[in-house]
C-alpha positions in Angstrom: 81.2 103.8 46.3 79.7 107.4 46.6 77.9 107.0 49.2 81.6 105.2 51.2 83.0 108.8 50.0 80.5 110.7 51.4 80.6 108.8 54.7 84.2 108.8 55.1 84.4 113.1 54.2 81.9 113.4 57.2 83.6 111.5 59.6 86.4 113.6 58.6 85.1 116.6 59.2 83.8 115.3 62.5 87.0 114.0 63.6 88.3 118.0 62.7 86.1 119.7 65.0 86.2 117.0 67.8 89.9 117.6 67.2 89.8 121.6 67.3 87.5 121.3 70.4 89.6 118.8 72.3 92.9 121.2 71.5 91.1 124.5 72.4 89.6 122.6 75.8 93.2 121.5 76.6 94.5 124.6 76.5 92.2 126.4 78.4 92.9 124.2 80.8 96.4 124.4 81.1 96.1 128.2 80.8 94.1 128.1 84.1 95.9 125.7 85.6 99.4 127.8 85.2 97.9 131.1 86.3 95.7 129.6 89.3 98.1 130.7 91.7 97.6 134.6 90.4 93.8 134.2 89.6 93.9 132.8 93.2 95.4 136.0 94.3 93.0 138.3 92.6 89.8 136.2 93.7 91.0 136.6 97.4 91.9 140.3 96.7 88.1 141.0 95.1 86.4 139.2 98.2 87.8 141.5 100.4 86.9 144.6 98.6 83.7 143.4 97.9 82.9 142.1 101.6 85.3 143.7 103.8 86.7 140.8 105.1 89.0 138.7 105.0 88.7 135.0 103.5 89.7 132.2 105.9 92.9 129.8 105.6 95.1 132.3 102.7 97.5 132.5 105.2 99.3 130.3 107.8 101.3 130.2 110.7 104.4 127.4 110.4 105.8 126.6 114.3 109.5 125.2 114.7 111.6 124.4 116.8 115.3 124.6 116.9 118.3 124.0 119.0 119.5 127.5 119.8 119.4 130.8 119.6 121.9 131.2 116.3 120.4 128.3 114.3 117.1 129.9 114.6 118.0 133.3 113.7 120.1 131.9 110.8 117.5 129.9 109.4 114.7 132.8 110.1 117.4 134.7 107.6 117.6 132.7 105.0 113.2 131.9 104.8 113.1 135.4 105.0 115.8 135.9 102.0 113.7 133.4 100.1 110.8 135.5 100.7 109.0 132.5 101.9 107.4 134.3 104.6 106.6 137.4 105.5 107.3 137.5 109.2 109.1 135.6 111.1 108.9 135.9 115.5 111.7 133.9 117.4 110.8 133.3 120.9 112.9 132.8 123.7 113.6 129.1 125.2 111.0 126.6 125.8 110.9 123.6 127.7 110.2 120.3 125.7 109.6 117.4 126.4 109.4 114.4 123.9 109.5 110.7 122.9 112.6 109.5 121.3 113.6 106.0 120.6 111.5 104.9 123.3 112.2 107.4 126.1 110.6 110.6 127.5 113.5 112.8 126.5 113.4 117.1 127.8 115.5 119.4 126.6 115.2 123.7 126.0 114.5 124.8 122.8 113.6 127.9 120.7 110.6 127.8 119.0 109.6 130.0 115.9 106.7 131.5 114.4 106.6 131.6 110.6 103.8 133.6 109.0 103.6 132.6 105.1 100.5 132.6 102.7 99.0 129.0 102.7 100.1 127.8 99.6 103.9 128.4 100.3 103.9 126.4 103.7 105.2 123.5 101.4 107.9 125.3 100.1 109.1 126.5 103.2 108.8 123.2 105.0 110.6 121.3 102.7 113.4 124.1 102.7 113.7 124.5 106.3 114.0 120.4 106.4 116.7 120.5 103.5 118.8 122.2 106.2 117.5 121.7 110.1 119.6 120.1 112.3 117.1 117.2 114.0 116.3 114.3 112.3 112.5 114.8 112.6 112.1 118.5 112.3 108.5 119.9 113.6 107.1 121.9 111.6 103.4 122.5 112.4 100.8 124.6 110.0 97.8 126.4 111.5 95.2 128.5 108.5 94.4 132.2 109.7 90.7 132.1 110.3 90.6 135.7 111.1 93.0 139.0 111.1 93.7 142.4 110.7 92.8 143.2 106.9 96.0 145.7 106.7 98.3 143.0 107.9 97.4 140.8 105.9 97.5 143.0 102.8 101.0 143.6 104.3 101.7 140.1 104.3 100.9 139.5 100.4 102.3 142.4 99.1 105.7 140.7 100.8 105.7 137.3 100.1 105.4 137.0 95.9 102.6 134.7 94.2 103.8 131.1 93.6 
């Protein structure tokens, strides 16, 4: 019967500091996990001091299109309000043309140029969707490879971290 006692206070013990470790690694976890976004931030901000350079795909460039001249600018606004990007370059009309139900369709367009830190290009996709007029909105993505380090300082000082 001692020797059950024993067994069973040690397996007790056991089960206390598998239980302490399994917390404390939980938490760590989900301490990193909720400040990745700023630890992100300040890794990115360290390679560039340390190398002079700047570290590939941070930041994005979003293309859109939109009917007119008005819907775009209003739009641009409101991302710009939401301080989803930084910058935002409407361009005068293009010529598209385009498959729709079957058919080559053409019509003149404005197109847009979004410049957002990588990890908001989701947030300001799905916004921009939530209130576009076409059906289908484009929305295109393309990572910065390369860029003027004071620009895109520029561009994280005005867009906050996530």
């Amino acid at each position: 019967m001692e020797l059950l006692l024993r067994w069973w206070h040690r397996e007790a013990v056991l089960n206390s500091k598998v239980r302490s470790v399994v917390l404390t690694t939980s938490l760590f976890l989900f301490l990193f996990v909720s400040m990745y976004p700023g630890l992100r931030s300040l890794g990115v901000l360290l390679h560039a001091v340390f190398t002079g350079s700047y570290m590939p795909g941070y930041h994005s460039i979003l293309l859109m299109n939109f009917p007119n001249e008005q819907t775009a600018k209003d739009i641009a606004r409101s991302v710009m309000e939401r301080r989803l990007a930084a910058s935002v370059n409407i361009l005068p009309r293009t010529f598209t043309m385009y498959y729709w139900k079957g058919e080559i369709q053409d019509a003149s367009e404005i197109l847009m140029l979004v410049k957002t830190k990588t990890s908001r290009v989701g947030d300001v996709v799905k916004y921009v969707r939530s209130i576009h007029p076409y059906a289908y909105p484009e929305a295109l993505s393309f990572p910065v490879g390369d860029g003027s380090q004071a620009y895109m300082k520029w561009m994280d000082d005005a867009i906050p971290d996530d």
